[in-house]
Each structure stands twice: as C-alpha cells, then as structure tokens.
N, C-alpha and C positions, 0 to 999 in steps of 0.2 A: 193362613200363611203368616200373615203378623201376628199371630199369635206365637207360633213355631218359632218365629227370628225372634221377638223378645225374649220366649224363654232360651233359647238357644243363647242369646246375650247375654242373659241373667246368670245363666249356668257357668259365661266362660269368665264372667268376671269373679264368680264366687269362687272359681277354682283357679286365679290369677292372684287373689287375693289371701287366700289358703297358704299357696307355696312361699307368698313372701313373710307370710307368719310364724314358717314350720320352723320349730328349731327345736332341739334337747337343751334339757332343763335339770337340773338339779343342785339342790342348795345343804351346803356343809356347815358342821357346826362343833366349833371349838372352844374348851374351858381352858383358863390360865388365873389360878389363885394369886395373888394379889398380898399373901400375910406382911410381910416386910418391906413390900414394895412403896417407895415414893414417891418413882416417875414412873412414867410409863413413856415410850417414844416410838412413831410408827415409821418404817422405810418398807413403804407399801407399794407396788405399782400401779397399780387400780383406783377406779372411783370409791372413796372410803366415804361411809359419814358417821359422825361419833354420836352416842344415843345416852347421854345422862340416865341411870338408873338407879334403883335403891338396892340391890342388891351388895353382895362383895364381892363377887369374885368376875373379870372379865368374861366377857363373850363375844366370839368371833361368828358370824353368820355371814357367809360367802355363797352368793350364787353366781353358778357359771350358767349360759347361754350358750351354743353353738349350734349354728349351722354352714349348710356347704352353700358355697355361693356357686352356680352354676349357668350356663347362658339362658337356662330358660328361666330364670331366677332362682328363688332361695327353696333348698329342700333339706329336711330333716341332716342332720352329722350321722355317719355312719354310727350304729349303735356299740359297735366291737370298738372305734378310735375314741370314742368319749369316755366309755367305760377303762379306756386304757388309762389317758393322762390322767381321769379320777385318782384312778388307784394307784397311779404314780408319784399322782401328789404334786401336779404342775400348780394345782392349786391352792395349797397348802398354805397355812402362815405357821410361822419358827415363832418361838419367843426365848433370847438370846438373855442371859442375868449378868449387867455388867456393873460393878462395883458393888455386887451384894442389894444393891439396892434400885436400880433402873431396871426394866426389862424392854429391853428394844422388840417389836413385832417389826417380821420382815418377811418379805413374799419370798416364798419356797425359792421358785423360779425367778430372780428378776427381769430376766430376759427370758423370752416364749419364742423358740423362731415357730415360722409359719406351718402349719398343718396344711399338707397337701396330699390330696389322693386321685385317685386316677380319673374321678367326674371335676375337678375344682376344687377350691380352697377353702380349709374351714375358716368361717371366722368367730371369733371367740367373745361373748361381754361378758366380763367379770365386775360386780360389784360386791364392796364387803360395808357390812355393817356392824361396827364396834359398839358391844353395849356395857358402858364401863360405870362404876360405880360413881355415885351421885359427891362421892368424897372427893374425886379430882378435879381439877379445874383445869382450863387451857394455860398453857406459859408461854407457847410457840406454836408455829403454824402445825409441825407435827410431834408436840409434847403437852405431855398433862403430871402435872404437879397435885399431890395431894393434900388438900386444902388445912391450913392451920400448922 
C-alpha cells in the first residue's frame, strides 16, 4: 500500500512537472554583411545580448519559446499557431541602411498582441543573440561603432 501511494506520488509529480516544462521551441538565424558599415544600432524588443566575434559579417540567432498557459498548467503551443507566426515572421529582425553607413536591427513586430486560442493564452520568450564582429565596439546602450 505505501508502496502504490509513493509511486502514485512520484508519478503525479513527474507529470506536474512535465506540463509546466512543455513548450515549442525553435531558433532562427540571420546574416547581415557588415562592408561599409560603421554603426550598427539595435531597436529590439526582446532580451538581446551582444557576442564579440572574429568574424565579418553579423549574426542574428533568435529563439522563440512558446507555450499555452492553461488552468491545469503549461502545455505544449498548438503546433499549426507556432508554425504560423514562424513563417510570418513575428519574429523576424529587419536591418534598415540609413545614411549609407548605419544599419539599424529592428524587431519585425514591435508590438506582438496576445495569442489566444480556445484552451488559453500563448505565452511567448524570445531571446536573440547578436554575434557581431570583434571590429565594433559599444558607443551606446543600443549602438556599436566600428573601432579605429
């Protein structure tokens, strides 16, 4: 009998702990050449971090996160609504050439309204990771100046 209630326990925690894990996953990846350029400036809306690299040419690596928040907790995002805003490009980044020589990055979508479907709300984590060549330097909180 205590053998049966522990595993019974065991089993509801491991499947309590499952659903608030579950979510869709997949990460994008964007090149933006860099020849002429002397700044670079980001109008991002997401968690960014910038990654010095020896290469030339920038890189944009964005992973999105989602799942549906439901009352019994978290389960997987409908695989048909994830695959949509993919390919719609909610999460996208632009790269904008302004005065021949700046290229502003800027989030597709600035604004995301809320994903809702008939179990609950998706909710979405986006983080991108900028791997910009080891030539630039910070100038500003969201600009990098090419060094020299």
């Amino acid at each position: 009998m205590y053998r049966t209630l522990h595993f019974s326990l065991a089993s509801l925690l491991l499947a309590a702990s499952s659903s608030l894990l579950a979510q869709q996953q997949r990460t994008l990846h964007q090149a933006f050449e860099l020849n002429d350029i002397t700044t670079v400036e980001f109008a991002l809306n997401d968690s960014v971090e910038v990654i010095p690299w020896a290469g030339t040419v920038l890189l944009v690596e964005t992973t999105v996160h989602m799942w549906e928040e439901q009352v019994l907790g978290r389960t997987d995002a409908p695989d048909a609504i994830f695959k949509y805003f993919i390919e719609k490009g909610r999460y996208q980044v632009t790269g904008t050439l302004l005065d021949g020589q700046v290229l502003r990055l800027q989030s597709k979508d600035m604004k995301r309204p809320i994903i809702q479907t008939a179990k609950g709300i998706c909710t979405e984590k986006v983080t991108i990771r900028i791997m910009l060549p080891d030539t630039f330097e910070q100038a500003g909180p969201q600009q990098w100046r090419r060094k020299g």
